[in-house]
Every structure is written in C-alpha cells, then in structure tokens.
PyMOL commands that place a pseudoatom at each C-alpha (Angstrom):
pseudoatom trace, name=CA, resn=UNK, resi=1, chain=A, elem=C, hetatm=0, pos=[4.734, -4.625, 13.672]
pseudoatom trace, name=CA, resn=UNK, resi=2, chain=A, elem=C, hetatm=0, pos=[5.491, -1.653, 15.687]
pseudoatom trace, name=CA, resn=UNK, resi=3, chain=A, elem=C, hetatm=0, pos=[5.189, 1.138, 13.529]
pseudoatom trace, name=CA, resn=UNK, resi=4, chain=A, elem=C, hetatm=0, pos=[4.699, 4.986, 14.696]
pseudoatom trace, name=CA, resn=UNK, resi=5, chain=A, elem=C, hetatm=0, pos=[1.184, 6.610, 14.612]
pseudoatom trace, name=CA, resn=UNK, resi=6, chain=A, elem=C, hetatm=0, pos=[2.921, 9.407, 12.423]
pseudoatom trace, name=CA, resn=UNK, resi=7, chain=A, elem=C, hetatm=0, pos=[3.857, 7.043, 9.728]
pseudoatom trace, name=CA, resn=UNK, resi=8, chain=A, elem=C, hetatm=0, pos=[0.444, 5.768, 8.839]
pseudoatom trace, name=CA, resn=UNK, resi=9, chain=A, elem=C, hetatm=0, pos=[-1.571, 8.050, 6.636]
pseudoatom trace, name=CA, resn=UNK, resi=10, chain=A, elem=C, hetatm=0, pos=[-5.319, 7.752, 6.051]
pseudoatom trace, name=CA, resn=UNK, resi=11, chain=A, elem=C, hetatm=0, pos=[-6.502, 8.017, 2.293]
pseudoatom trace, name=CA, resn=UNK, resi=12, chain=A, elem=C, hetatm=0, pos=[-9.813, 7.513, 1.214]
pseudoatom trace, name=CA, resn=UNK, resi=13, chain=A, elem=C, hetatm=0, pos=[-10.392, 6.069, -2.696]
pseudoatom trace, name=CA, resn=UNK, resi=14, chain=A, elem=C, hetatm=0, pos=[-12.208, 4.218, -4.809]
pseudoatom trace, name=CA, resn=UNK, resi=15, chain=A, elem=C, hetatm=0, pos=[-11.887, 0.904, -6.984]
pseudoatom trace, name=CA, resn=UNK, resi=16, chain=A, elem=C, hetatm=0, pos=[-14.186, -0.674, -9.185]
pseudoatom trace, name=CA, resn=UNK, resi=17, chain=A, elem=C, hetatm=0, pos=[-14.404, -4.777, -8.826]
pseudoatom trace, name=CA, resn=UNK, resi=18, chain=A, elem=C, hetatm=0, pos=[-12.499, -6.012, -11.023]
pseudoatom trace, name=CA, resn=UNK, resi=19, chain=A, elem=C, hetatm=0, pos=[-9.573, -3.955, -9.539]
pseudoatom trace, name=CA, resn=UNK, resi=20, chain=A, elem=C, hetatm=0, pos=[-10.475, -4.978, -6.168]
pseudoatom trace, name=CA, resn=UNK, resi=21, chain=A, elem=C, hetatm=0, pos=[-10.474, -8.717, -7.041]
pseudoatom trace, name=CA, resn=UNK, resi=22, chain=A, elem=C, hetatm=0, pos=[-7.459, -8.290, -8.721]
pseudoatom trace, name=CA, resn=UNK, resi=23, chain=A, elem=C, hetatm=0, pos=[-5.490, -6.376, -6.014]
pseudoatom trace, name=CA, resn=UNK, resi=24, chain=A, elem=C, hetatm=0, pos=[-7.258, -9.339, -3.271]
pseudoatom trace, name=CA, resn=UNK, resi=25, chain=A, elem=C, hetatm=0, pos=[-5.916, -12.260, -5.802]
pseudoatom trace, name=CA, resn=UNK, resi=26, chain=A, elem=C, hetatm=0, pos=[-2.126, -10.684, -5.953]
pseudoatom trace, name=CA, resn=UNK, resi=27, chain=A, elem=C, hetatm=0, pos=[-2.351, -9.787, -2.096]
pseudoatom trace, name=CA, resn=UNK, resi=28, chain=A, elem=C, hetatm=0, pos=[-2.470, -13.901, -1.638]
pseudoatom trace, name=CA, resn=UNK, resi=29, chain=A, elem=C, hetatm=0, pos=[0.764, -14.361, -3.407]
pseudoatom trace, name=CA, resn=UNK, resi=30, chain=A, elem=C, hetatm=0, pos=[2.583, -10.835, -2.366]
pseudoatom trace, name=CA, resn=UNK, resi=31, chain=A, elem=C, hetatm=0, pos=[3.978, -8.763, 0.145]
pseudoatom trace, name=CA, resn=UNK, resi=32, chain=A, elem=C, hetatm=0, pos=[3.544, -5.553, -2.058]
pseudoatom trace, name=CA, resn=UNK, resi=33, chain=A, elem=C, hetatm=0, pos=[0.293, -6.050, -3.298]
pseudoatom trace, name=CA, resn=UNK, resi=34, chain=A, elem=C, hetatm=0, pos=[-1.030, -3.058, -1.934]
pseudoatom trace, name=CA, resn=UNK, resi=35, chain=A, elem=C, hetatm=0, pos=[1.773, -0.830, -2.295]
pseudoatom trace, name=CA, resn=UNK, resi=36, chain=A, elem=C, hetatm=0, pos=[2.386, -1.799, -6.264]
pseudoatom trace, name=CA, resn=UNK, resi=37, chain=A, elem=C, hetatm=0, pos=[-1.482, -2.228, -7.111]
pseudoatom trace, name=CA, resn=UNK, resi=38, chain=A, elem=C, hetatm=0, pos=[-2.825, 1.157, -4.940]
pseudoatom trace, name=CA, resn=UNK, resi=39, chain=A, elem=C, hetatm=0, pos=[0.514, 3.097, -6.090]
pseudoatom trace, name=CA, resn=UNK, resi=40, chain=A, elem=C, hetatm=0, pos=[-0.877, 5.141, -8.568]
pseudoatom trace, name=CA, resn=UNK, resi=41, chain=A, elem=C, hetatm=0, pos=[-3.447, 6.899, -6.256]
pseudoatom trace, name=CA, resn=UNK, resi=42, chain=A, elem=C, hetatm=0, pos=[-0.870, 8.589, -4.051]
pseudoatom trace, name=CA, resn=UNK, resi=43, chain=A, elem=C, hetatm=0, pos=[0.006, 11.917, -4.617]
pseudoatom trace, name=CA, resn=UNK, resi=44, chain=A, elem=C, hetatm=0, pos=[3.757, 11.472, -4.241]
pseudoatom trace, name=CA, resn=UNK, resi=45, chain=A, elem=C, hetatm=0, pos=[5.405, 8.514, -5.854]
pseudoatom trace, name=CA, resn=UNK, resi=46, chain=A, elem=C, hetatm=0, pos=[6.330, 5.111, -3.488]
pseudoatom trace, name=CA, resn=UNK, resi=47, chain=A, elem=C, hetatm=0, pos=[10.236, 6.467, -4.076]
pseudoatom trace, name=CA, resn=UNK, resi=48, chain=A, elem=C, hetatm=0, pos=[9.519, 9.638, -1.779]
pseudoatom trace, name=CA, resn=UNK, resi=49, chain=A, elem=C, hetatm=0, pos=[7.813, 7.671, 1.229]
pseudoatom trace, name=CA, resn=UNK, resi=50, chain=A, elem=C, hetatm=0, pos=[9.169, 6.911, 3.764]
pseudoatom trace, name=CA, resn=UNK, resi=51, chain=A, elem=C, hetatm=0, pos=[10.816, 2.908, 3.868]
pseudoatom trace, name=CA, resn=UNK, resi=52, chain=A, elem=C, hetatm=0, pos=[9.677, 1.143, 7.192]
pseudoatom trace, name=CA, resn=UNK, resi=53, chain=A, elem=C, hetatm=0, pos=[12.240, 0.617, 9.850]
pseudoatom trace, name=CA, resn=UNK, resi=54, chain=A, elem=C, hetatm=0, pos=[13.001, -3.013, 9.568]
pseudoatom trace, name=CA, resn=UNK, resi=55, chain=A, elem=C, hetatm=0, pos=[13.569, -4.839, 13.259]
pseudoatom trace, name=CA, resn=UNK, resi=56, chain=A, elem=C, hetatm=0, pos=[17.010, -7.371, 14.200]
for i in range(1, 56): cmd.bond("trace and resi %d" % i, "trace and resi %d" % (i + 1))
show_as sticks, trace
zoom trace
C-alpha cells in the first residue's frame, strides 16, 4: 500500500484484554476490524476521515 505520510495519524490508547482478544479474533475474519472495533476512540467519527485512495 502506498499511502501518504500525512494520512496516517498516531493515537495512543488503551484496551483491556478481553477487548484486545476480541478485536485480534475479528481482525482474522475482517478487513475492518480495526476501524469498526477502535472506532469509538477517535475524536471525529469514521464518516469525517478521510477514505483511502483505492489503486487500478
């Protein structure tokens, strides 16, 4: 993937165990695992980020 330095943002949280585990288990079976299990710990919702540029 060739995606732009200015795209990627850094945050920093924290997940108990069980949440971990769970987001690990549904990252085996999805591509959005992160995105939909992480989602509520951004500031602004998924809607307002910016969509990767997909590649022909």
């Amino acid at each position: 993937m060739k995606v732009p330095l200015n795209d990627v943002e850094e945050m920093v949280i924290n997940i108990g165990l069980k949440e971990g585990l769970s987001i690990l288990k549904a990252s085996l079976t999805s591509t959005s695992a992160l995105t939909n299990g992480l989602k509520h710990y951004l500031d602004s919702p998924v809607d307002n980020l910016k969509k990767p540029k997909s590649e022909k």
